[in-house]
C-alpha positions as CSV (number, residue, x, y, z in Angstrom):
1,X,-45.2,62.3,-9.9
2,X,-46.4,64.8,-7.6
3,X,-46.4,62.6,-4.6
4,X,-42.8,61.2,-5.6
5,X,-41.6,64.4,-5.6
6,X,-42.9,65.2,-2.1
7,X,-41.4,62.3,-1.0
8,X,-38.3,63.0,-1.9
9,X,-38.6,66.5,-0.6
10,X,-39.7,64.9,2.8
11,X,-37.0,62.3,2.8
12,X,-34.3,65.0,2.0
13,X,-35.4,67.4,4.9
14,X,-35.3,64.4,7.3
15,X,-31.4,63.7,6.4
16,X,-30.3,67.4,6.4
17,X,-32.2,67.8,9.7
18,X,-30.7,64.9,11.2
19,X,-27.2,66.1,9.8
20,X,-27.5,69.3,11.3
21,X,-28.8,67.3,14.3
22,X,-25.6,65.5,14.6
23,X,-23.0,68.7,13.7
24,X,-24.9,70.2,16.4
25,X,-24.6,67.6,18.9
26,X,-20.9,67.3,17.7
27,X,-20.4,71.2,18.5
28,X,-21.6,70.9,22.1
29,X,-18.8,68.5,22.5
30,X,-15.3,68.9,23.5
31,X,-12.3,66.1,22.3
32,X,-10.6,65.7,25.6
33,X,-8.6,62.4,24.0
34,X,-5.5,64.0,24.2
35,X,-5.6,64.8,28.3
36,X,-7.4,61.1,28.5
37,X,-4.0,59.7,26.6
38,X,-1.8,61.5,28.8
39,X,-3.8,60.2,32.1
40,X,-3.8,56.7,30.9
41,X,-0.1,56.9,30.6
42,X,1.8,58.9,33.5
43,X,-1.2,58.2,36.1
44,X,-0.7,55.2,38.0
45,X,-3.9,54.2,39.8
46,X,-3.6,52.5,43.4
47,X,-5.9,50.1,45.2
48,X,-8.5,50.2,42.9
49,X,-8.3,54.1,42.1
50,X,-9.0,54.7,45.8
51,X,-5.4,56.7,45.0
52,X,-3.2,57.5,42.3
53,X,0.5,58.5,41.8
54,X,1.6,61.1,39.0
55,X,4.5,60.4,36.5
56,X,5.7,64.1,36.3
57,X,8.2,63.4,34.5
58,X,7.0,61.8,32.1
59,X,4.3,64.5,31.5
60,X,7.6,66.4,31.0
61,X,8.9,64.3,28.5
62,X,5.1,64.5,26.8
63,X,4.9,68.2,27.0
64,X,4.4,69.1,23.6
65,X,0.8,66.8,23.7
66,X,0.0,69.0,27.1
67,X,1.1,72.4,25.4
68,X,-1.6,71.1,22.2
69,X,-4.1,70.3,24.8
70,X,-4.5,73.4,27.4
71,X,-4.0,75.6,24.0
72,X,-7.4,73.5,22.6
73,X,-8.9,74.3,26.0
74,X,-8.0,78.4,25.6
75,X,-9.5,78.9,22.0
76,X,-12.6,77.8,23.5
77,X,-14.9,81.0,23.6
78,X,-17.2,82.1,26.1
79,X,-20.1,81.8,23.8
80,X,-19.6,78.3,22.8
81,X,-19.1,77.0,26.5
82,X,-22.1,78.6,27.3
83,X,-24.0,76.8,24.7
84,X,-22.8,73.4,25.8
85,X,-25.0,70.9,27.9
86,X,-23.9,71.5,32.0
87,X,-22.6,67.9,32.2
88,X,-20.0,69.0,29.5
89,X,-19.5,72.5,30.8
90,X,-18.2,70.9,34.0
91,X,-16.3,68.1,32.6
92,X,-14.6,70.7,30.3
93,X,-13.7,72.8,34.1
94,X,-12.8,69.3,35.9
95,X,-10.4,68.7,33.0
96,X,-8.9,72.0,33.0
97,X,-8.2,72.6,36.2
98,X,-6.4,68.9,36.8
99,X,-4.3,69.7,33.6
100,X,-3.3,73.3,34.3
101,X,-2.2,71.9,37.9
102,X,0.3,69.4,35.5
103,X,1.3,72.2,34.0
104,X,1.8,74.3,37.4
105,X,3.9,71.7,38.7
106,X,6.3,71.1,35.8
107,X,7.2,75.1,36.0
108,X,9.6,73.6,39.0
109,X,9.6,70.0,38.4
110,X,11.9,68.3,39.6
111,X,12.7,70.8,42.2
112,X,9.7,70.4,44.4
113,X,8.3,68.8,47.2
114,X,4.6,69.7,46.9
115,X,2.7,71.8,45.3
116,X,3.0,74.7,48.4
117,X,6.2,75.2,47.3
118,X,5.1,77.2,44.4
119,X,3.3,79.6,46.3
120,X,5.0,82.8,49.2
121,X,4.1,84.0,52.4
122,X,2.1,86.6,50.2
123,X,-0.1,84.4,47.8
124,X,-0.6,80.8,47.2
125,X,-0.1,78.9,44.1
126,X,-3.8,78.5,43.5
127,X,-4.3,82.2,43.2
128,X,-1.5,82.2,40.2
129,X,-3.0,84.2,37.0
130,X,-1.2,82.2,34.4
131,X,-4.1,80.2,33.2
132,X,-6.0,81.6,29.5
133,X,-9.3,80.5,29.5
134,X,-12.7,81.5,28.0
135,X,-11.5,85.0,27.1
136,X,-9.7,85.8,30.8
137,X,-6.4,84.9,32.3
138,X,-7.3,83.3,35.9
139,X,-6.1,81.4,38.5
140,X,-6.7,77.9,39.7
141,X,-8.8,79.5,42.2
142,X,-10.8,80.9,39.8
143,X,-11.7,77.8,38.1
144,X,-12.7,75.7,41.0
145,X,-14.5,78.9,43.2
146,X,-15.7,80.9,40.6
147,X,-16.4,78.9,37.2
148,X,-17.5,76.1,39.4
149,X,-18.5,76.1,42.9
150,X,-19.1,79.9,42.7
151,X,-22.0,79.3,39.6
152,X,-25.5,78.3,40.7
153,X,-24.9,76.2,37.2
154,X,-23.4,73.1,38.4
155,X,-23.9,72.7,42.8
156,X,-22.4,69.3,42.6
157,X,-20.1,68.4,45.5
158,X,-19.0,65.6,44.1
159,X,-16.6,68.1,42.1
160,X,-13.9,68.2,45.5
161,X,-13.4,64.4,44.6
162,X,-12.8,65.2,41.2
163,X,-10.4,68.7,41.1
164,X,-6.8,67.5,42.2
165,X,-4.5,69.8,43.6
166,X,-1.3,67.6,42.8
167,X,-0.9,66.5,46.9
168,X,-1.0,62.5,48.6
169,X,-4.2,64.4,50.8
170,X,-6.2,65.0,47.5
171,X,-8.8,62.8,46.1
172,X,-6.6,61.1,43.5
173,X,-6.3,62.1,39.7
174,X,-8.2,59.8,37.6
175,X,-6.5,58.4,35.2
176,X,-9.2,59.2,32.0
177,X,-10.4,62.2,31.3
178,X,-13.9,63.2,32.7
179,X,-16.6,63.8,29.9
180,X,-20.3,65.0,29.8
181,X,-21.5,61.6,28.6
182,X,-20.5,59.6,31.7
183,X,-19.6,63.0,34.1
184,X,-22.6,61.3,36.2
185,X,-21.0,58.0,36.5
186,X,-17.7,59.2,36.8
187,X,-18.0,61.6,39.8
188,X,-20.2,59.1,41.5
189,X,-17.7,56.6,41.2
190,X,-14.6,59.1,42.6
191,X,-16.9,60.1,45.4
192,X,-16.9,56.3,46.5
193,X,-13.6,55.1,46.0
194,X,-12.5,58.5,48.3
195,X,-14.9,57.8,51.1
196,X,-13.4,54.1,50.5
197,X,-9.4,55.3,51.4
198,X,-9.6,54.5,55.3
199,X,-6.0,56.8,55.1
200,X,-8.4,59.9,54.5
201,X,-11.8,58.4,56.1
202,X,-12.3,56.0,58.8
203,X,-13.9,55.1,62.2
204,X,-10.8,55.7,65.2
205,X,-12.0,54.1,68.2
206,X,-15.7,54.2,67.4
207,X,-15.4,58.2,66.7
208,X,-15.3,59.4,62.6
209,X,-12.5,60.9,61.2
210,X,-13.1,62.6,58.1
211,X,-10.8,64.0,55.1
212,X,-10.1,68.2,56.1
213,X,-12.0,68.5,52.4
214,X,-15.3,67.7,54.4
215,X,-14.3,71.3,56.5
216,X,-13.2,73.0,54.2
217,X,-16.1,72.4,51.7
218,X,-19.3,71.0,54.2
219,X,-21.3,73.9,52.8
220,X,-21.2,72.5,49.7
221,X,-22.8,69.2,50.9
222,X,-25.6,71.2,52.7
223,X,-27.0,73.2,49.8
224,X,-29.5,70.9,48.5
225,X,-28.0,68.7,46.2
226,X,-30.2,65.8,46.2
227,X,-32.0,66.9,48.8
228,X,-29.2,67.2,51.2
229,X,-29.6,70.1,54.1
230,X,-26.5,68.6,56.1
231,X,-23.0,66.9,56.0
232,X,-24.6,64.0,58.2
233,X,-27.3,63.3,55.5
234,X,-24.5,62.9,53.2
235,X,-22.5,60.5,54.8
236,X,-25.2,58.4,55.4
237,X,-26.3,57.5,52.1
238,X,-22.2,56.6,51.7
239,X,-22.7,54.2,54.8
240,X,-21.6,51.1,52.9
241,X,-18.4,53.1,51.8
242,X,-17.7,54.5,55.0
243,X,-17.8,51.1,56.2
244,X,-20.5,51.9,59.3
245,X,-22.4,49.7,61.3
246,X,-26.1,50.5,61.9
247,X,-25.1,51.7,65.0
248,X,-22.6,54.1,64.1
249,X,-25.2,55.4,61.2
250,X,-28.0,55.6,63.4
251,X,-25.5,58.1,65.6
252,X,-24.8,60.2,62.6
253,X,-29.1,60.1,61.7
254,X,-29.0,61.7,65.0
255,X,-25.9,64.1,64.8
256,X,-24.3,62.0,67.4
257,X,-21.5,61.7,65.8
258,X,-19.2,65.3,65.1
259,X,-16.2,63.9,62.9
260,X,-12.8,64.9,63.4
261,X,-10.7,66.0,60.3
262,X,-7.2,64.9,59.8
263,X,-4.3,66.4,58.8
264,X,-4.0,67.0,55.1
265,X,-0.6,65.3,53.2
266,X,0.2,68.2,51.1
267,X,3.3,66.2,49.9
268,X,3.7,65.7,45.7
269,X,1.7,63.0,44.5
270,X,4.4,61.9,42.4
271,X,5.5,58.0,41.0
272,X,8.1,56.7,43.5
């Protein structure tokens, strides 16, 4: 009877421990389905997801499931984010920042033609304080410089292919939601399907011309992350996307091969 007893014990202790297990797990989650609903409806993906087009207004006419979602994001504490896995922490940053910029551009939609527009000679839109999360109001700015590329938490590049700043120049929006289960996989795929877009990367005339994103951010690909020390390494590995011949990667082994950067399209990326 003893031994039963013990068993039972045993067997109970297992199943509350893999209960808690599971609440636990479930806790260092966050439900983006209602952003990943709204992106599978009003973003319209082009060749391939190389691109994407935004239905504003129909993220207009859908407010009310926005207004649920960025008010989920704000009751978010500090203390639970914290607590989360990294890959989650960053998904949960990714996703607020691409929604908030929705929300940004419906404060003047229809009466817009990009995203500049919003902003004065005195300060851009980006550095707007209108945004409530983890117990501060901030600014786009603040999510992508400070929460992300500003913590030594995350030093992931691949994030400039993932933020989207509502503009025909920007990486496109990705019509799901990113999540810490398949962050990995998803950034790795929006870092190919970019360097894919010969409109923002390409060989002119056997010289590389590069999206401005690789100026404006080639620090970010020289910090280490995956062993990368400069912008050349980089681009290397993404050959095949890039489209080089061995010739043209053997120039940029060498650092025989200083890109150009075009001219960024800060025009709405809005449905035609």
């Amino acid at each position: 009877m003893k031994k039963l007893r013990l068993l039972v014990l045993t067997l109970l202790s297992v199943s509350f421990a893999g209960l808690f297990s599971a609440q636990v797990i479930a806790a260092n989650t966050f439900d983006h389905s209602q952003w990943d609903a709204l992106l599978k409806q009003y973003v319209l993906p082009l060749n391939g997801g190389q691109a994407s087009q935004v239905d504003y207004q129909g993220f207009a006419d859908d407010k009310a499931q926005l207004d649920r979602y960025l008010a989920d994001l704000s009751k978010v504490k500090s203390g639970e984010f914290d607590a989360w896995p990294k890959d989650e922490q960053l998904a949960f940053l990714i996703n607020a920042y691409n929604a908030w910029t929705v929300e940004l551009i419906l404060t003047e939609w229809p009466d817009l033609d990009s995203i500049k527009d919003l902003g004065s000679f005195f300060s851009s839109p980006w550095s707007k304080s209108f945004i409530p999360l983890l117990g501060e109001t901030r600014s786009l700015d603040d999510i992508e410089h400070t929460l992300i590329r500003g913590s030594d938490r995350y030093q992931d590049p691949r994030i400039h292919f993932a933020v989207n700043c509502a503009s025909i120049g920007c990486p496109a929006l990705r019509n799901e939601a990113y999540t810490g289960k398949r962050l990995d996989a998803q950034l790795d795929e929006q870092t190919r399907l970019f360097l894919q877009d010969r409109s923002r990367n390409r060989i002119d005339n056997g010289k590389l011309a590069l999206s401005s994103i690789f100026k404006w951010y080639r620090e970010d690909f020289e910090k280490g992350w995956k062993g990368y020390s400069s912008l050349e390494q980089f681009l290397v590995d993404h050959a095949v996307d890039l489209s080089l011949n061995p010739e043209e990667v053997q120039k940029l082994k060498d650092k025989d091969m200083p890109p150009r950067f075009l001219d960024y399209d800060w025009s709405l990326n809005r449905t035609l």
